[in-house]
SEBALUM-752985 format. One record per atom (N, C-alpha, C): residue in three letters; atom name; y, x, z. Coordinates in steps of 0.05 Angstrom, whole numbers, m for minus. Example, Ala and Ser with C-alpha at 12.3 -4.5 7.8 and 13.67 -1.06 7.14 Angstrom:
BEGIN
<"ala", "N", <m114, 264, 156>>;
<"ala", "CA", <m90, 246, 156>>;
<"ala", "C", <m66, 264, 156>>;
<"ser", "N", <m45, 257, 142>>;
<"ser", "CA", <m21, 273, 143>>;
<"ser", "C", <1, 258, 157>>;
***
This chain:
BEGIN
<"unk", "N", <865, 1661, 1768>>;
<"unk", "CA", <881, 1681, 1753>>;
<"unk", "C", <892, 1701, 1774>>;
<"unk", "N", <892, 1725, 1768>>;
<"unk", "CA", <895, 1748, 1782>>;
<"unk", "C", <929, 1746, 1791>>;
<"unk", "N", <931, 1748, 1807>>;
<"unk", "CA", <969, 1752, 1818>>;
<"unk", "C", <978, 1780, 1805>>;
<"unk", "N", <995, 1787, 1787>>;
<"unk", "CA", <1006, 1807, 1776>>;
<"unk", "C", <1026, 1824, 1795>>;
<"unk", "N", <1027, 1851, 1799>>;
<"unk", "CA", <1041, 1860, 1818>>;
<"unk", "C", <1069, 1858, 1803>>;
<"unk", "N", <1095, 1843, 1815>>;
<"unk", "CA", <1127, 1848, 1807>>;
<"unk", "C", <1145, 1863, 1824>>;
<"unk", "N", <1172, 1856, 1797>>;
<"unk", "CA", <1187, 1868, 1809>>;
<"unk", "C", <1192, 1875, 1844>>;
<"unk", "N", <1197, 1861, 1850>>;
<"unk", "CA", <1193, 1848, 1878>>;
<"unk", "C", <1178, 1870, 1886>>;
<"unk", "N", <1149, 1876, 1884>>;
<"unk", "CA", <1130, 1877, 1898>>;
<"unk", "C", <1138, 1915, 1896>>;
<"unk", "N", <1146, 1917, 1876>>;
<"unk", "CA", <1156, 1954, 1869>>;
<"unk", "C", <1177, 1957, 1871>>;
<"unk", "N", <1194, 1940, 1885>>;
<"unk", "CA", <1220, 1957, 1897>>;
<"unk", "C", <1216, 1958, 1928>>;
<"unk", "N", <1188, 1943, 1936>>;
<"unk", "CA", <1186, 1945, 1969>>;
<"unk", "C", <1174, 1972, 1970>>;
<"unk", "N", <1154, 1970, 1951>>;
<"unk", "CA", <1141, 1997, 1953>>;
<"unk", "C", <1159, 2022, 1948>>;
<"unk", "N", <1173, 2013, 1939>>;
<"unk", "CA", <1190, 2037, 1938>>;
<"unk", "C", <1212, 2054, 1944>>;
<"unk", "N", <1215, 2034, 1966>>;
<"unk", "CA", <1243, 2030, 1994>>;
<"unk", "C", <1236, 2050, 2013>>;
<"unk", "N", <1259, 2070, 2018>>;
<"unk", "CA", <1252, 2096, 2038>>;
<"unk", "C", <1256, 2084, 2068>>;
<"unk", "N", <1232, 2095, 2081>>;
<"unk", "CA", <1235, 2088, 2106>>;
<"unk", "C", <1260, 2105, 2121>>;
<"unk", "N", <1267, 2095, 2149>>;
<"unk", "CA", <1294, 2112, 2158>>;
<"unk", "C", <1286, 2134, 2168>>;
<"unk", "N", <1261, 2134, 2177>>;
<"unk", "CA", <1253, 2160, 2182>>;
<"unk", "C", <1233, 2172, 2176>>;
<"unk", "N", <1225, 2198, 2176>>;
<"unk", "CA", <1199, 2210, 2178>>;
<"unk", "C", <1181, 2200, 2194>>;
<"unk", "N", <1192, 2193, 2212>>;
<"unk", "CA", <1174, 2169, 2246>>;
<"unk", "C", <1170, 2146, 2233>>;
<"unk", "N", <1191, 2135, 2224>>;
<"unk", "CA", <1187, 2108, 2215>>;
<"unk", "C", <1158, 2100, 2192>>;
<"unk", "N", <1168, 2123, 2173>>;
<"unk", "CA", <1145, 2130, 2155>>;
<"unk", "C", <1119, 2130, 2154>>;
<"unk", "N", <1110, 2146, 2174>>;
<"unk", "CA", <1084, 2163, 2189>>;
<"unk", "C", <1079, 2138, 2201>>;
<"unk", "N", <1096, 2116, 2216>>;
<"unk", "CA", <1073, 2102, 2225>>;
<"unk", "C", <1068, 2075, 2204>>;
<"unk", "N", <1089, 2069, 2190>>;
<"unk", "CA", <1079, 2044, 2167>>;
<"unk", "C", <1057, 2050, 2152>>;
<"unk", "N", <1047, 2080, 2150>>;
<"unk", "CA", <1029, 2093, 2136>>;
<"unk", "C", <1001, 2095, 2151>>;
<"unk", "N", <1012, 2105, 2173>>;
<"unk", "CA", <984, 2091, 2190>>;
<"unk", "C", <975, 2068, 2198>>;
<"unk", "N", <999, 2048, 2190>>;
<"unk", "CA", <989, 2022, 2197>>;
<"unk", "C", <976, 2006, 2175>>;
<"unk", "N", <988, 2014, 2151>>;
<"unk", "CA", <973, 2005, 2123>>;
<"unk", "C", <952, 2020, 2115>>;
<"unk", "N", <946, 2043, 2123>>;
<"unk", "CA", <915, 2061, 2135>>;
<"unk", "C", <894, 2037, 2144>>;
<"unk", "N", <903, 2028, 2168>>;
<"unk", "CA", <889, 2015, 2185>>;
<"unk", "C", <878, 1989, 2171>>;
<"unk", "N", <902, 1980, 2156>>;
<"unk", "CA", <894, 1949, 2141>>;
<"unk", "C", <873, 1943, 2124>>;
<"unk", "N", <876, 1967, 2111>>;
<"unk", "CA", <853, 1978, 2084>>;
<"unk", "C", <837, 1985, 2086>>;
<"unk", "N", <831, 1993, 2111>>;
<"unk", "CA", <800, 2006, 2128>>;
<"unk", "C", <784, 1982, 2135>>;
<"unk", "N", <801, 1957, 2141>>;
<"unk", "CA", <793, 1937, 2153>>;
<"unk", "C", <777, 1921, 2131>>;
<"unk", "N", <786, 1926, 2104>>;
<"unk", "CA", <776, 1905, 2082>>;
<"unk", "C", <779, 1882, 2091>>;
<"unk", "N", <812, 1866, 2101>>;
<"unk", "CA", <818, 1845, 2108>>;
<"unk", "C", <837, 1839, 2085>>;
<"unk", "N", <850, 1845, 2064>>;
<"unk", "CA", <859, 1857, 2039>>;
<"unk", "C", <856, 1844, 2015>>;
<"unk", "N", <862, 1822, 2001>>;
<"unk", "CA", <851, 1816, 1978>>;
<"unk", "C", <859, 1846, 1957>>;
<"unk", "N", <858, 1844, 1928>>;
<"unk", "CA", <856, 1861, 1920>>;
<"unk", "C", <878, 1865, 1905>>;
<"unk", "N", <898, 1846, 1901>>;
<"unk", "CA", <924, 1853, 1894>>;
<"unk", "C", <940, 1858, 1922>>;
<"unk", "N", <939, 1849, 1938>>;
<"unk", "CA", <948, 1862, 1958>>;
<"unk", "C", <935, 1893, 1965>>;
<"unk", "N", <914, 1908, 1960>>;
<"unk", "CA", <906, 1933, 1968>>;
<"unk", "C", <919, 1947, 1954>>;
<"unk", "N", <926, 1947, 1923>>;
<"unk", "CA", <936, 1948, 1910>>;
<"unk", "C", <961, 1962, 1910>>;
<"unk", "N", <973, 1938, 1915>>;
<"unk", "CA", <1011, 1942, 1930>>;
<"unk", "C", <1004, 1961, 1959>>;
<"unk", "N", <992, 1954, 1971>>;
<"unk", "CA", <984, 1972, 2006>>;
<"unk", "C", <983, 2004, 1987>>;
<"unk", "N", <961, 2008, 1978>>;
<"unk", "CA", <953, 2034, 1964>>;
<"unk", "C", <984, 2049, 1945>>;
<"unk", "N", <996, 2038, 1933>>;
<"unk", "CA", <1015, 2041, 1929>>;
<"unk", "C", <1044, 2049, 1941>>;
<"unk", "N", <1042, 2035, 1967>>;
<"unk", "CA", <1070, 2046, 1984>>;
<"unk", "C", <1052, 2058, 2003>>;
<"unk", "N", <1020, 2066, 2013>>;
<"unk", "CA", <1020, 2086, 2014>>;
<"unk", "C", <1020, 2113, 2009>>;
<"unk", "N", <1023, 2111, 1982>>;
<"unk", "CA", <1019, 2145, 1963>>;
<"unk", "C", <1050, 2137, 1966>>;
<"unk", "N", <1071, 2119, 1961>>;
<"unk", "CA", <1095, 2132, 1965>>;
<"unk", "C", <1107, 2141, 1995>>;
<"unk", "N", <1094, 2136, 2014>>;
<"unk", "CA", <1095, 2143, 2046>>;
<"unk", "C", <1097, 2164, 2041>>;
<"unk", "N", <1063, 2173, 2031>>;
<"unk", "CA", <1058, 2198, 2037>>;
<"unk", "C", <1070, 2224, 2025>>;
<"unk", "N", <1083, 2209, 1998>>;
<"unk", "CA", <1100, 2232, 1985>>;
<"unk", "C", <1128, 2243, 2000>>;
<"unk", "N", <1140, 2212, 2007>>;
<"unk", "CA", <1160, 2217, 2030>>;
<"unk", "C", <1158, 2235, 2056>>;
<"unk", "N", <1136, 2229, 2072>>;
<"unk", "CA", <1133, 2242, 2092>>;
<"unk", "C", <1131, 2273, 2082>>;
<"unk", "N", <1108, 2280, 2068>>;
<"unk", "CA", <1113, 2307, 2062>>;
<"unk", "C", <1145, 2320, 2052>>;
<"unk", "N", <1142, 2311, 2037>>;
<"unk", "CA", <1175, 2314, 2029>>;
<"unk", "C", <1198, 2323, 2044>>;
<"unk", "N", <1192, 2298, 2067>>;
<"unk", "CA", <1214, 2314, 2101>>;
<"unk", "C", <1196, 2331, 2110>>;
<"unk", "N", <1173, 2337, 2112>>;
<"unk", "CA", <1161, 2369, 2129>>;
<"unk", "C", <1170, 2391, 2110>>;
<"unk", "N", <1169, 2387, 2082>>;
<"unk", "CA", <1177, 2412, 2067>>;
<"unk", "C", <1206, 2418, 2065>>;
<"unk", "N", <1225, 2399, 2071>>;
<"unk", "CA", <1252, 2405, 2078>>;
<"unk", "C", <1253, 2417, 2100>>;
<"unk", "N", <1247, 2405, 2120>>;
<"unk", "CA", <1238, 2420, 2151>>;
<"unk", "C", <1236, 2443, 2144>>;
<"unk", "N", <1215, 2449, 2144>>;
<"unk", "CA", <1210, 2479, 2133>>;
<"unk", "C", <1222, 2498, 2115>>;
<"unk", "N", <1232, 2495, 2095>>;
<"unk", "CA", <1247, 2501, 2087>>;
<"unk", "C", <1270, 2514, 2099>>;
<"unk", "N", <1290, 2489, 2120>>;
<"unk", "CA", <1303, 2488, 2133>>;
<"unk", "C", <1293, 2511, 2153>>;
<"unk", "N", <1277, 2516, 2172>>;
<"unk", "CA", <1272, 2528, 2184>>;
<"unk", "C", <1267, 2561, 2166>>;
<"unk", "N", <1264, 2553, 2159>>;
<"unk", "CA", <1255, 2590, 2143>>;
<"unk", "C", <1283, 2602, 2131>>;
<"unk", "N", <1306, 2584, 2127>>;
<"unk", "CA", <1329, 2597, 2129>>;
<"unk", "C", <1345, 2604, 2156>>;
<"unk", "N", <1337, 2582, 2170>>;
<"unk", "CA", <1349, 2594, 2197>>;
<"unk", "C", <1332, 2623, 2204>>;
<"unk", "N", <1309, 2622, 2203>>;
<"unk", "CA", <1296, 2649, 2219>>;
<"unk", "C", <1297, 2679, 2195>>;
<"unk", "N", <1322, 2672, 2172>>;
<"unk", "CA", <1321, 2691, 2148>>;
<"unk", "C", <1295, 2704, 2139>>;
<"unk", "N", <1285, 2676, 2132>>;
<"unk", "CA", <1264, 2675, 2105>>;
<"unk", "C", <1238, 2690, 2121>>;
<"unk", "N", <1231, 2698, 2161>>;
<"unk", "CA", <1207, 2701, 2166>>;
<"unk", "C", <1205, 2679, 2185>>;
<"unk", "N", <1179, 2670, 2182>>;
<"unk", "CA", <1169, 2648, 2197>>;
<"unk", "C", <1162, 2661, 2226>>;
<"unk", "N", <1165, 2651, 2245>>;
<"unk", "CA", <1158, 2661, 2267>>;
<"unk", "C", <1129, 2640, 2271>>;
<"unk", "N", <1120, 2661, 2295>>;
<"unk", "CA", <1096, 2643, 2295>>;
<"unk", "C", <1108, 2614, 2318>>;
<"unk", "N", <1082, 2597, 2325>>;
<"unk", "CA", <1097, 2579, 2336>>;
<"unk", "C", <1087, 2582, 2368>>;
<"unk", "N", <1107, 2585, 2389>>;
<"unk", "CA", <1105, 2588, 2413>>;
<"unk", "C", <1088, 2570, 2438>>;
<"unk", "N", <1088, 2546, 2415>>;
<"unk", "CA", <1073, 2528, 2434>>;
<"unk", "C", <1090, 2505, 2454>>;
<"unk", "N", <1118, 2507, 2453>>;
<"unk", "CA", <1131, 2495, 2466>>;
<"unk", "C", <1149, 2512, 2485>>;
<"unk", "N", <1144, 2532, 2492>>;
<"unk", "CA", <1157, 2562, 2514>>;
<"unk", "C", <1181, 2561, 2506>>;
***
């Protein structure tokens, strides 16, 4: 009989990492898992799952970023210097 995804299993998935860093790499690491097909399939499942919520998070802080930034430089983007 198939393991049913619970409660449990969608409040992990759906716990914000502390950072954008933190984020980006649990997302590359559950990337990595699922590439592997080491994974049963309720587990890919749950993996596939708190990855689309990673990835909504992570974007999420680049568009605040940005955001953020486009009010500091009054709404024109500068180009990017490269590090200078």
């Amino acid at each position: 009989m198939p393991k049913t995804v619970t409660t449990k299993d969608m409040s992990a998935v759906q716990s914000e990492p502390a950072s954008y860093e933190t984020g980006a790499e649990e997302l590359e690491a559950l990337v990595r898992q699922m590439e592997s097909a080491q994974l049963p399939l309720d587990q890919l499942l749950v993996s596939y799952q708190r990855g689309a919520f990673l990835l909504s998070f992570c974007q999420g802080k680049l568009q605040a970023l940005e955001q953020q930034i486009s009010r500091i430089d009054n709404g024109q983007l500068k180009p990017w210097q490269g590090g200078k």
